[in-house]
C-alpha positions as CSV (number, residue, x, y, z in Angstrom):
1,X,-140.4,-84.1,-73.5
2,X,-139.3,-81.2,-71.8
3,X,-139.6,-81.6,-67.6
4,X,-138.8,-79.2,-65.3
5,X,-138.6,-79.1,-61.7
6,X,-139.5,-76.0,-59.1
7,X,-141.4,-73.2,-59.2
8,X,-141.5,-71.0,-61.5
9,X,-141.7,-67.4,-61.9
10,X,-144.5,-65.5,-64.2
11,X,-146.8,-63.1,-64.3
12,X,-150.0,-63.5,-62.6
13,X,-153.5,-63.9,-63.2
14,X,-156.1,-62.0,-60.5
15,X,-159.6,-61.5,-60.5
16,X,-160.7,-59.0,-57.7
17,X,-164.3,-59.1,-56.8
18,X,-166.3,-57.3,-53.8
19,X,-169.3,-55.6,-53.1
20,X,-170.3,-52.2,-54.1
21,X,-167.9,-49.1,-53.9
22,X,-165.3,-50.8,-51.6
23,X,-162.5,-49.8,-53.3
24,X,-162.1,-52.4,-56.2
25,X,-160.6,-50.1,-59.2
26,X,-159.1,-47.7,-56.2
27,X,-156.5,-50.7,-55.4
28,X,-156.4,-52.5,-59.1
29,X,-154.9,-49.0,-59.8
30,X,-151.8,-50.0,-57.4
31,X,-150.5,-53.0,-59.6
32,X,-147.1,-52.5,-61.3
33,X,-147.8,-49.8,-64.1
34,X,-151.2,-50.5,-65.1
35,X,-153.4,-49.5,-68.3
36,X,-156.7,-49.9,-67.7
37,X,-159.3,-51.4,-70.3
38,X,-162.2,-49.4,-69.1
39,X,-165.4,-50.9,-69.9
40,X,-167.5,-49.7,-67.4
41,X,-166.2,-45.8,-67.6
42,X,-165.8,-46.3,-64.1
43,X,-162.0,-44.9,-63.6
44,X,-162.2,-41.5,-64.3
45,X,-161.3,-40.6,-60.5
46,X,-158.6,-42.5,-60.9
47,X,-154.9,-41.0,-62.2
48,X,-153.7,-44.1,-64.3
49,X,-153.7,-44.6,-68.0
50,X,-156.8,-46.0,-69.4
51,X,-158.5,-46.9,-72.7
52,X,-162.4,-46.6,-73.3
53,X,-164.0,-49.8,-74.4
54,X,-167.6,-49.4,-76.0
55,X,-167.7,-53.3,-78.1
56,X,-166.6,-56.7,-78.1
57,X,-164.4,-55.7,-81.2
58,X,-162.8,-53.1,-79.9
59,X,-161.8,-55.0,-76.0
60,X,-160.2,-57.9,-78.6
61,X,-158.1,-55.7,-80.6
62,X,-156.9,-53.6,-77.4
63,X,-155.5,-56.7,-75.9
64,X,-153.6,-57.7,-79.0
65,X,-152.5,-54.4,-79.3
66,X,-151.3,-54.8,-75.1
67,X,-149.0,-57.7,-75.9
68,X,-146.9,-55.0,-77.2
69,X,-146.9,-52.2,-74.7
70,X,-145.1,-51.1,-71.8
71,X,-147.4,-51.5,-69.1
72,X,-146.6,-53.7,-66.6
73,X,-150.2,-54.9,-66.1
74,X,-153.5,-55.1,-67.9
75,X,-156.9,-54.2,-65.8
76,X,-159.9,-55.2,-67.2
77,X,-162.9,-52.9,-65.7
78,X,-164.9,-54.8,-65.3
79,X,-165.6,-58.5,-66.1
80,X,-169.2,-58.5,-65.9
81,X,-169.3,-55.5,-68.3
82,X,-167.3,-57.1,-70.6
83,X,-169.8,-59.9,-70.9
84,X,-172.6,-57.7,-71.2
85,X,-170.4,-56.7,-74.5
86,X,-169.8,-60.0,-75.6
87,X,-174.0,-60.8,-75.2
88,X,-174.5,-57.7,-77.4
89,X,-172.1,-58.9,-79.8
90,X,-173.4,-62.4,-80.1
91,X,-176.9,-60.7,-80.7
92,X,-176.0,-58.6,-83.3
93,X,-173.9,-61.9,-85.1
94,X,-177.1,-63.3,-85.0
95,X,-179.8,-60.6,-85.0
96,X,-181.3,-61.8,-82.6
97,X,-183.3,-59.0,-79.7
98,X,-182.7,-61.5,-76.7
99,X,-180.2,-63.8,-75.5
100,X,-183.3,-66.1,-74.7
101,X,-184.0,-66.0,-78.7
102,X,-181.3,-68.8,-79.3
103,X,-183.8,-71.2,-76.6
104,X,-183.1,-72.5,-73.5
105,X,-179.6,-72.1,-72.2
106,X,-178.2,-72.2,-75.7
107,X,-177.4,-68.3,-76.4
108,X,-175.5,-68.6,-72.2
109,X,-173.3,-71.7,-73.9
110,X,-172.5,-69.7,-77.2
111,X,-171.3,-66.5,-74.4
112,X,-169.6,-68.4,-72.1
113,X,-167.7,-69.5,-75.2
114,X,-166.6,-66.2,-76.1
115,X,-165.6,-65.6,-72.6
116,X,-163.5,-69.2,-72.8
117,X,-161.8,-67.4,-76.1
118,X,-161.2,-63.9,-74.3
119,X,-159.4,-65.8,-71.3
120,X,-157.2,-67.3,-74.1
121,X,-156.6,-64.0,-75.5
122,X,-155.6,-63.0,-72.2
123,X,-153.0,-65.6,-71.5
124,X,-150.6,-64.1,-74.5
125,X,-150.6,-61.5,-72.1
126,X,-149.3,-63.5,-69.4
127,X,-146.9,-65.1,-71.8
128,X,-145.6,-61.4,-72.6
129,X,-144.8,-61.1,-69.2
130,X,-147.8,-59.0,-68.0
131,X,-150.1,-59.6,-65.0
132,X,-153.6,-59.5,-66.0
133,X,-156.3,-58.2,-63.2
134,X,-160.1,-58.7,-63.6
135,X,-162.3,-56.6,-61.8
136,X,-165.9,-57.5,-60.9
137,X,-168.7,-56.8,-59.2
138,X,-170.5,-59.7,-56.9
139,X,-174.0,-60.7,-56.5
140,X,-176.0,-62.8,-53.6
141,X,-177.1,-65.6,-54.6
142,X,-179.2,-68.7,-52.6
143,X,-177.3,-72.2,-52.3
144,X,-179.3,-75.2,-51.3
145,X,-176.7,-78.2,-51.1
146,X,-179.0,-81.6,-51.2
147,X,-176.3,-82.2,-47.8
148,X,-177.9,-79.5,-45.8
149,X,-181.6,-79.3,-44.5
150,X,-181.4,-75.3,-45.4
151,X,-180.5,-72.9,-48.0
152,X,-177.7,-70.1,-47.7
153,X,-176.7,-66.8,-49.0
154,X,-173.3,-66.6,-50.5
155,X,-171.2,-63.6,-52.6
156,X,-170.3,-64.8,-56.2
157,X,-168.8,-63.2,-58.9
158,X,-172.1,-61.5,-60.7
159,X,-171.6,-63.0,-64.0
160,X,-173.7,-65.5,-66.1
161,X,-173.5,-68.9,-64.3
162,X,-172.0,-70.8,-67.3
163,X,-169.0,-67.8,-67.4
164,X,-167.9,-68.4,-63.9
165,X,-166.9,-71.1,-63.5
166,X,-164.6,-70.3,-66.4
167,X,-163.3,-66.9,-65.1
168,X,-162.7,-68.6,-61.3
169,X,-160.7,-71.8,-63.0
170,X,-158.4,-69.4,-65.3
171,X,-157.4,-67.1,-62.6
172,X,-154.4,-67.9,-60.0
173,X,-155.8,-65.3,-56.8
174,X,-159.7,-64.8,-56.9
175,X,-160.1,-62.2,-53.6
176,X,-163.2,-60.8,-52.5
177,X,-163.2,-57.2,-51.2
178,X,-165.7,-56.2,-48.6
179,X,-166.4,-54.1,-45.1
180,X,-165.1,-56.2,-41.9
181,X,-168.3,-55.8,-39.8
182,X,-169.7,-58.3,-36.8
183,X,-173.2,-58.6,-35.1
184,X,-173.4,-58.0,-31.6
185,X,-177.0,-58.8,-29.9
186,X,-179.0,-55.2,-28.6
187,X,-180.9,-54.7,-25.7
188,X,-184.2,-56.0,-27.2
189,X,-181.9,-59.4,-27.8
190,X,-181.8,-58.5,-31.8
191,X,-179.2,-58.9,-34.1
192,X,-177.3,-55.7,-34.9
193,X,-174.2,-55.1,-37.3
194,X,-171.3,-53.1,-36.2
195,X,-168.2,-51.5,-38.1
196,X,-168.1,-51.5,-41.3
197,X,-165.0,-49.1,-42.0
198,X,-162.0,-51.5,-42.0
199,X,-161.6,-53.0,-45.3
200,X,-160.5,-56.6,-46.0
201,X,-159.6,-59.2,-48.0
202,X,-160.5,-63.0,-48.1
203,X,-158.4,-65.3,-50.2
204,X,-159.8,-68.8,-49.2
205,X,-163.1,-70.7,-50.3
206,X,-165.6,-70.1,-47.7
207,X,-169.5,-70.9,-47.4
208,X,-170.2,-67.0,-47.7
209,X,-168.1,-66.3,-50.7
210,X,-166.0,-67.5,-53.6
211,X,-162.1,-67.5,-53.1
212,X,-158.6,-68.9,-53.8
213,X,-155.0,-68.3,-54.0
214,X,-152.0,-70.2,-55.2
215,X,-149.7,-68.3,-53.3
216,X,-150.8,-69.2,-49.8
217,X,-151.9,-66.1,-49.3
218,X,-153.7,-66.0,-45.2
219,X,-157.0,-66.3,-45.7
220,X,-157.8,-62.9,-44.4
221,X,-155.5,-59.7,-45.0
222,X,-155.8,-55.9,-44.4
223,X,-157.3,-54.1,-47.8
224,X,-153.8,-52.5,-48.7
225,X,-151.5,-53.1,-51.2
226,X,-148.6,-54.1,-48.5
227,X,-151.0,-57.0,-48.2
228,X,-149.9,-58.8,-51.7
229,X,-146.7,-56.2,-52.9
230,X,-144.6,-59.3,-52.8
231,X,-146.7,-61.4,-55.4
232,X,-145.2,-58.9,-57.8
233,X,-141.9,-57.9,-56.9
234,X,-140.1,-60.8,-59.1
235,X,-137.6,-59.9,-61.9
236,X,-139.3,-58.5,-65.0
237,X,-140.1,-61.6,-67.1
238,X,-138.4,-60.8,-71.0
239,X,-141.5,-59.7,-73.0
240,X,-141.9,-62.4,-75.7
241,X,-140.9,-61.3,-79.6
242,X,-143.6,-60.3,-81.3
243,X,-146.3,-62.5,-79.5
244,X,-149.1,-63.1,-81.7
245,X,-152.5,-63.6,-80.1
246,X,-154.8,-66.1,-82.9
247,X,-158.3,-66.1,-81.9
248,X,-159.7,-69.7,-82.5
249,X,-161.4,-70.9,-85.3
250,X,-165.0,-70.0,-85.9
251,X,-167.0,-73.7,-85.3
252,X,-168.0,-74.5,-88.7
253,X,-171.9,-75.6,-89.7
254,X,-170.1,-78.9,-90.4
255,X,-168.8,-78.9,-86.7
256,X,-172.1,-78.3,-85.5
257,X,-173.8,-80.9,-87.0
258,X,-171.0,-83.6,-86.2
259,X,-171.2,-83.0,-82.9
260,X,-175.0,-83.4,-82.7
261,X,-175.1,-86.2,-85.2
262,X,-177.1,-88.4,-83.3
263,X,-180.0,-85.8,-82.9
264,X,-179.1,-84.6,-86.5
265,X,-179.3,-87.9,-88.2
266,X,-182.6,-89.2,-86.1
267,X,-184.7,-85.7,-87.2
268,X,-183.3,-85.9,-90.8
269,X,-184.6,-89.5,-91.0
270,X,-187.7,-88.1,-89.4
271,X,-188.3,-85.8,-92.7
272,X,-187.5,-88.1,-94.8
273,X,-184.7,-86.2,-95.9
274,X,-182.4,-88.8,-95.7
275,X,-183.0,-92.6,-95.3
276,X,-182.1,-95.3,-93.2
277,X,-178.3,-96.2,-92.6
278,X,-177.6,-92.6,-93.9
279,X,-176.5,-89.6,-92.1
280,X,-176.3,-85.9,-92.8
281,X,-173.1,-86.0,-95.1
282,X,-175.8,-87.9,-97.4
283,X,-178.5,-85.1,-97.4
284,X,-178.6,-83.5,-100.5
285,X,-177.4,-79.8,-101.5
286,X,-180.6,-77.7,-101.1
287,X,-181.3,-79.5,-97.4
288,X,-178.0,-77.9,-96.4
289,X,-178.2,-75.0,-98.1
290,X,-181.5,-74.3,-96.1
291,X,-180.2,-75.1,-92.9
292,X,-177.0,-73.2,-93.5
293,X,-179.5,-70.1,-94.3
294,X,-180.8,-70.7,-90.6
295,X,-178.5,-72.7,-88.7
296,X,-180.2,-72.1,-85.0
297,X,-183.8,-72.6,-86.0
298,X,-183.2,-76.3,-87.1
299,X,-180.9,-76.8,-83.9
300,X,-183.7,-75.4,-82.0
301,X,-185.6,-78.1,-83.2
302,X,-183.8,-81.0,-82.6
303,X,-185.1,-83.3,-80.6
């Protein structure tokens, strides 16, 4: 066992967030020598290097291919796009025409799994020695905590609610970009907003939005790079030799089944495919053979 004591120095992990046209890609473009894996096509007012991302596929190989290049820091543009690419992906795997196709809430799980592989992918970046910044856009959505008597409105990032969670948990600074503005009451005693030209950003958990740091960053700061320079002004971390990026291991028909053997075993004895005290190893050939032929129409049917 191999303990270690103090901090320690490596590149970081940021997902910027905020609402719309507030700078977002403008300030990503200020991280130490960036390459930009434009998914969005958002970044052509931008003078940074950048490389056009149209499939699942093709955002994979580009960040294998990253390990090994000289740019400081990888920008993903934008998360939520990239998600849309992994939907379309898992669609086409499956020709299926809606994520709703797979029934309830089981095509978001089999995403949000390919987004849990994609963060992995991204780590051998951070291993390399390269930050890794995800851009994303943020939706409103309505919070009713059973502690409260009323529902909220709060910013989140504006991805699928099983990816989130995922995205916020893997990153080390999640800041949320918007507009500093106030409410002042007018003459007729209504609510009015004012400014709305300084930008900000918000680094701690609040009711309104999603946030973090591990840095103890202040929980508000000016929208300018000065703001967090310092997060990334360590030595150069020694890219690792030839870091090779695996993607996991497809889950096998067999791993499927195991881990729904309960349900698995009860419906087979329910055909009378298999009998009593047996369980789906003992099915025979041409049972599995049919459900290999259509694996997500008999998990659909499970009770």
């Amino acid at each position: 066992m191999n303990i270690t004591k103090g901090k320690q120095i490596r590149a970081q992990r940021v997902v910027i967030y905020g609402v719309e046209s507030v700078g977002k890609s403008t300030f990503a473009a200020q991280f130490p020598n960036p390459l930009f894996l434009d998914v969005e096509g958002g970044t052509a007012h931008l003078d940074t290097a950048r490389a056009e991302i149209d499939s699942w596929k093709q955002l994979n190989d580009a960040i294998s291919e990253c390990a090994h290049l000289d740019y400081k820091t990888i920008v993903i543009d934008s998360a939520d796009w990239a998600e849309r690419l992994a939907i379309a992906d898992l669609l086409t795997q499956h020709k299926k025409g809606s994520i709703e196709d797979f029934g309830f809430g089981k095509g978001w799980v089999m995403v949000s799994e390919k987004i849990a592989a994609f963060l992995s992918r991204l780590d051998g970046l951070i291993v390399a020695g390269k930050n890794v910044a995800l851009i994303a856009h943020s939706k409103v959505t309505k919070v009713e905590p059973p502690d409260l008597p009323a529902a909220y409105d709060r910013y989140e990032l504006k991805l699928s609610k099983q990816s989130s969670p995922l995205v916020k948990e893997w990153a080390d600074e999640l800041w949320f970009f918007r507009f500093k503005t106030k409410t002042v009451e007018s003459e007729s005693g209504r609510a009015k907003g004012i400014g709305g030209k300084e930008r900000i950003i918000l680094t701690t958990h609040s009711a309104a939005y999603d946030a973090k740091t591990r840095s103890g960053l202040p929980e508000e700061l000016p929208m300018t790079w000065a703001s967090v320079a310092h997060l990334f002004n360590a030595p150069a971390l020694k890219p690792a030799p030839a870091v090779e990026i695996v993607a996991p291991e497809p889950i096998t028909l067999e791993d499927r089944l195991a881990k729904n053997e309960e349900k698995v075993n009860s419906y087979l004895r329910s055909k009378n495919l298999i009998t009593e005290g047996q369980t789906f190893r003992d099915m025979e050939e041409r049972v599995f053979a049919r459900i290999k032929a259509n694996p997500e129409k008999f998990f659909a049917a499970l009770p």
